[in-house]
N, C-alpha and C positions, 0 to 999 in steps of 0.2 A: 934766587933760592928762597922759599917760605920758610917766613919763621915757625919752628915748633911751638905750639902752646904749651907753657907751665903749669902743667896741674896744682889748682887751688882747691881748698874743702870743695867751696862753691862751686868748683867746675865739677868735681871729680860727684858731687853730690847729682847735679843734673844727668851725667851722663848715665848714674844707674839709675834715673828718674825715667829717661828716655827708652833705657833698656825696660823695666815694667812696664812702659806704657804701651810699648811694642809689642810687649808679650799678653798685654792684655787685651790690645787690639784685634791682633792675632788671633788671641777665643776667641771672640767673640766673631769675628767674621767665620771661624770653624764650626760655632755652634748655629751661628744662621744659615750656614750653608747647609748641614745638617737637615736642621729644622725643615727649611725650604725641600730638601728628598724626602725626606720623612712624612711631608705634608703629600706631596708628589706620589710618595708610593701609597698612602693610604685612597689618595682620590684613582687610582689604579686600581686597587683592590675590590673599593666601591663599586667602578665601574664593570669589574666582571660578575661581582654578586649581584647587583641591580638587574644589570641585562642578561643572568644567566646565562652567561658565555659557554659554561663548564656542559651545564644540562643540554645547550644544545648542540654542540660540538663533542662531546664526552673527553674523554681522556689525551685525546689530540689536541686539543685545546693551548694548552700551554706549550707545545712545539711547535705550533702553527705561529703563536702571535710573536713565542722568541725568533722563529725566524725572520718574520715580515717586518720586525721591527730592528732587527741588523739590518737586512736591507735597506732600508729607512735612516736607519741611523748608522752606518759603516763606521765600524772603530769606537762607538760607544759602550763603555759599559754598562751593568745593570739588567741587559735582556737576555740573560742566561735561563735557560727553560727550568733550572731548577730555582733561579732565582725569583722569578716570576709565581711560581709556586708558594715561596714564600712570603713574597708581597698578600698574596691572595690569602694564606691562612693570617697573617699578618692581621689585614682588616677583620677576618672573620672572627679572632681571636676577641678583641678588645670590641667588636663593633660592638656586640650585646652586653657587654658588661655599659658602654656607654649611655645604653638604649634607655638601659633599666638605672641611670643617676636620676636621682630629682634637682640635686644641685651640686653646682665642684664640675660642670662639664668643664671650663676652659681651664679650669682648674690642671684637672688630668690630662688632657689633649697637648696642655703643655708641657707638663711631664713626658708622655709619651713619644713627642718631635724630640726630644733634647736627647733621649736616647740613640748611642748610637745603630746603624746597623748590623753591625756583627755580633753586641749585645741581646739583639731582639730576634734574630737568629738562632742563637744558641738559648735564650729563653723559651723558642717555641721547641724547640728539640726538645729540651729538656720536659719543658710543662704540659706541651700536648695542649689537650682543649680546659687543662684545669687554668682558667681563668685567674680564680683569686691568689691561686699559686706562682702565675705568673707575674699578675699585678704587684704581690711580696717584691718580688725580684724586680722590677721594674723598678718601681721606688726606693729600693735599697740604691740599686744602681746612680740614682738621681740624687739621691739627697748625698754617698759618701762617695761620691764620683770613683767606682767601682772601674779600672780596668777590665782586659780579659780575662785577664788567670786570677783576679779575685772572683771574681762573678763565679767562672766555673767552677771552681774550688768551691766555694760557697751551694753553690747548687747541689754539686757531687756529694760534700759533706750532709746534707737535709739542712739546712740551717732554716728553712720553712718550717720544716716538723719539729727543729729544736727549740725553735726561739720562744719565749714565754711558754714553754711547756713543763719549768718545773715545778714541783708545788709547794704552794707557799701559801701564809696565811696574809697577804698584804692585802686582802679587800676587806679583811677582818682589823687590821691594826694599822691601815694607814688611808687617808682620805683617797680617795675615787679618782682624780687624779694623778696626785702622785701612787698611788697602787699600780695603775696602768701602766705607768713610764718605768716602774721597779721591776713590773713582773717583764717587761719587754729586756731587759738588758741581762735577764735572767734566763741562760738554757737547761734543755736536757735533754740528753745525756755531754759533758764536756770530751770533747775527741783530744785525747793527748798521747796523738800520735806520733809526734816529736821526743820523745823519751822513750829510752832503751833504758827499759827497767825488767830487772825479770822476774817471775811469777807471781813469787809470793814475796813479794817486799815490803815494805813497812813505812812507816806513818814519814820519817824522820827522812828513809830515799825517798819518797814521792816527792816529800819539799824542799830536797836539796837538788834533786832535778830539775822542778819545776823554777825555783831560781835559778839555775845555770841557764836555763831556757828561757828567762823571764820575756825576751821581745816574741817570741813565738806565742808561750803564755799568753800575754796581751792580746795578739793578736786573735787566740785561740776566746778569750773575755769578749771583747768584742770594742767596737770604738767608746770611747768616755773612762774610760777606765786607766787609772793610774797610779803607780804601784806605790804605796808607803814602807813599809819594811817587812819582816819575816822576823817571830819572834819577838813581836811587840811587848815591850813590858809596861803592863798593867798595874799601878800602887791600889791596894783597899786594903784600908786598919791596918799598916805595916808589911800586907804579904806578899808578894810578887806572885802578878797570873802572867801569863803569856800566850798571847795571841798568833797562831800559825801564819798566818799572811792580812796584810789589812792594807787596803787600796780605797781611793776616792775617784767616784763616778761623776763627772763632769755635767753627764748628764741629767742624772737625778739628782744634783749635788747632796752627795750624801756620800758617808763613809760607808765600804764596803766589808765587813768583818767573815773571810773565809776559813773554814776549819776544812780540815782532809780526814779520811777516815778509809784506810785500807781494808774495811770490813764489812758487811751488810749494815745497813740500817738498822739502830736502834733507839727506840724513843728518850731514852736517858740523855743520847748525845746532843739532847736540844738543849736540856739543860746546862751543859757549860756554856753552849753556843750563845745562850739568851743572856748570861748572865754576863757575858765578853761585849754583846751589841751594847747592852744597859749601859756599862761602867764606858764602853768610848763617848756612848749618849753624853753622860756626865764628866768626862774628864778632856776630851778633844772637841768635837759639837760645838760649834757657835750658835749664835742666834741668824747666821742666813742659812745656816744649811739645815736641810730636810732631815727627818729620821734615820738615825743609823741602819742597814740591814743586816742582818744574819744570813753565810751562805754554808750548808755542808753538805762537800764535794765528798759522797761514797762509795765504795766499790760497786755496792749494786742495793738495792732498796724494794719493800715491798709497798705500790703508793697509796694502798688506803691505810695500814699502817703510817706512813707518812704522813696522813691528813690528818688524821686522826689526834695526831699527838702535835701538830702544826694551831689545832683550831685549840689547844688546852694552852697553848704559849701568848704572851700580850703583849710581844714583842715581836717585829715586823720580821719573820725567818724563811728560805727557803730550802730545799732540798733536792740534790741533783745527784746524777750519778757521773761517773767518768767511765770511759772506752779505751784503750791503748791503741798499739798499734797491732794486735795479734788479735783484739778483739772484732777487726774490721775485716767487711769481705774483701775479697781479691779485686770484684772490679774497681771498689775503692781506692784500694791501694794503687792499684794501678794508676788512674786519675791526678793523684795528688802529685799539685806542682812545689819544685825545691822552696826553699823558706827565704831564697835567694830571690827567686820569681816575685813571691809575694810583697817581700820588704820592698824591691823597684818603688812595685806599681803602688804603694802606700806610700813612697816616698818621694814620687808624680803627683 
C-alpha cells in the first residue's frame, strides 16, 4: 500500500507553484504556436501577391489552390477557399502600412503574430482596407489581451471613433505627455447602454444607476480606471461640496473627478467642475500622482461651444456626451454581447 503524503505549507505551496508554471508554459507554447501560423499565413499571402496568382488566374484562384492543397494535405485545416482569402487580404492589409515604417518594424510584426486568427478575421471584416483603424484594434487586442466578444463589442460600439475624441483642454494645461495619455482614456460620446432609465430623467437616476451598474460602468470607462466613491465630500472654509463620482486612473495616475449633467452643455458647468478638480488637487493629490482631471458627462453638447469655454479654464477639463440605449441603432443593438460574455473574458 503507498503511503499518502501529508500536506505541509511547503508541499501544498510547491504544488500551486507547479500548477502556474504549467499554465504558463502552456501560453506560452499557445502563443508560439500561434506566432509560427501567423508567421506561415503571412509568407502565404506574400507569395500570392508577389507572384500575382489572383491577376493571373482571376477569381478561380482561391478555389483552385484550396482544393490542391486538401489534396495535398487531406484532413488539414486552414485551406478553406474562404479562408485563404483571408490570409491574402491579411498580408495585403498590413503589408503597406509595413512598407511605409522607418522604424518599430519588428516591433509591430511582433505584435501582429501574437494576434490570434479569429481576431484578425473579424478585424478585417470589420475595418476593411482602413489600415490605421485596424492597426487601433490590433494593438488594443495585444496590449489588454482582448477575447472575442471584447474585441467585437468594441468594434461594433466605434471605440476607434470614440477614444480620445472628447474635448478637452489637456494640451493647454498639462505637459505633452501626460496630455496624450489623459486625452486617450478619455471618450466620446460614453454608451450607457446598460441602464433602463427613462427619458427625461434627472441628474440624481443617472448616478444612482450608474452605481448599481458600477462593474459595467467600468467597463463602459475603460481599463485603469477605479472607482472611489459617489458623492464625495469636499471641506473649503467650513462648507461641504460634493463631488458626483470621483475614480483614479491607474493609468494616468491621477484622480478622475466626473460630474453628470442630464442636459446640454453649458459653459457655466465648467466652473464647478474646475473648482471640484482644484480642491481634490489640494486636499487628496500626492506628490506621485499626476494632475487631477475634470470629466463632464452631458446629455448632448455643442463642441465649439465646448472648446471654447475649455481653453478659458486652467485646469486640465474634459467634455463628453453620453448615448442610452434607445439612443443606438438597431444594428447595434443587435451586436451587443450580455455583460455576462464580457465580465468572462475580462476575468480570463
Amino acid at each position: 500500500m503507498t503511503d499518502k503524503i501529508i500536506p505541509t505549507d511547503t508541499y501544498a505551496l510547491w504544488v500551486k507553484d507547479l500548477k502556474q508554471r504549467f499554465l504558463t508554459a502552456r501560453l506560452r507554447a499557445t502563443v508560439a504556436v500561434n506566432s509560427e501560423l501567423m508567421q506561415f499565413y503571412w509568407s502565404v499571402g506574400r507569395d500570392i501577391s508577389l507572384r500575382q496568382w489572383t491577376n493571373t488566374y482571376g477569381s478561380a484562384f482561391f478555389h483552385t489552390l484550396s482544393e490542391d492543397m486538401k489534396r495535398e494535405l487531406p484532413g488539414v485545416k486552414g485551406f478553406s477557399e474562404n479562408n485563404i482569402r483571408y490570409i491574402y487580404r491579411f498580408y495585403a492589409l498590413y503589408s503597406r502600412y509595413v512598407k511605409n515604417l522607418l522604424r518599430g518594424v519588428e516591433d509591430f510584426m511582433e505584435i501582429l503574430f501574437s494576434v490570434p486568427w479569429f481576431h484578425h478575421q473579424r478585424i478585417i471584416d470589420k475595418c476593411g482596407d482602413d489600415v490605421e483603424k485596424a492597426i487601433f484594434y490590433l494593438k488594443k487586442t495585444h496590449s489588454l489581451n482582448w477575447g472575442r466578444t471584447m474585441l467585437v463589442h468594441s468594434i461594433d460600439s466605434k471605440l476607434y471613433e470614440r477614444e480620445g475624441k472628447a474635448v478637452t483642454n489637456f494640451s493647454l494645461t498639462l505637459p505633452e505627455t501626460e496630455s496624450d495619455l489623459a486625452r486617450q482614456v478619455i471618450k466620446d460620446p460614453y454608451l450607457f447602454d446598460f441602464l433602463d432609465l427613462r427619458e427625461l430623467h434627472d441628474e440624481k437616476e443617472l448616478e444612482d444607476h450608474l452605481c448599481n451598474r458600477m462593474t459595467q460602468f467600468l467597463i463602459e470607462l475603460g481599463r485603469g480606471f477605479c472607482y472611489y466613491g459617489k458623492q464625495v465630500r469636499l471641506k473649503v472654509d467650513n462648507e461641504d461640496y460634493y463631488v458626483d463620482l470621483l475614480f483614479y486612473n491607474v493609468k494616468i495616475h491621477a484622480y478622475v473627478v466626473v460630474e453628470l449633467k442630464t442636459v446640454k452643455f453649458m459653459p457655466e458647468h465648467l466652473g464647478q467642475l474646475g473648482f471640484y478638480t482644484k480642491v481634490v488637487d489640494y486636499t487628496l493629490k500626492t506628490e506621485i500622482d499626476n494632475p487631477t482631471i475634470g470629466l463632464l458627462i452631458c446629455r448632448d453638447k455643442n463642441r465649439l461651444t465646448a472648446q471654447y469655454a475649455l481653453e478659458a479654464m486652467n485646469v486640465p477639463l474634459g467634455v463628453a456626451e453620453y448615448k442610452l440605449f434607445s439612443d443606438l441603432t438597431a444594428d447595434y443593438r443587435d451586436s451587443l454581447p450580455t455583460i455576462e460574455e464580457i465580465e468572462k473574458e475580462l476575468s480570463n
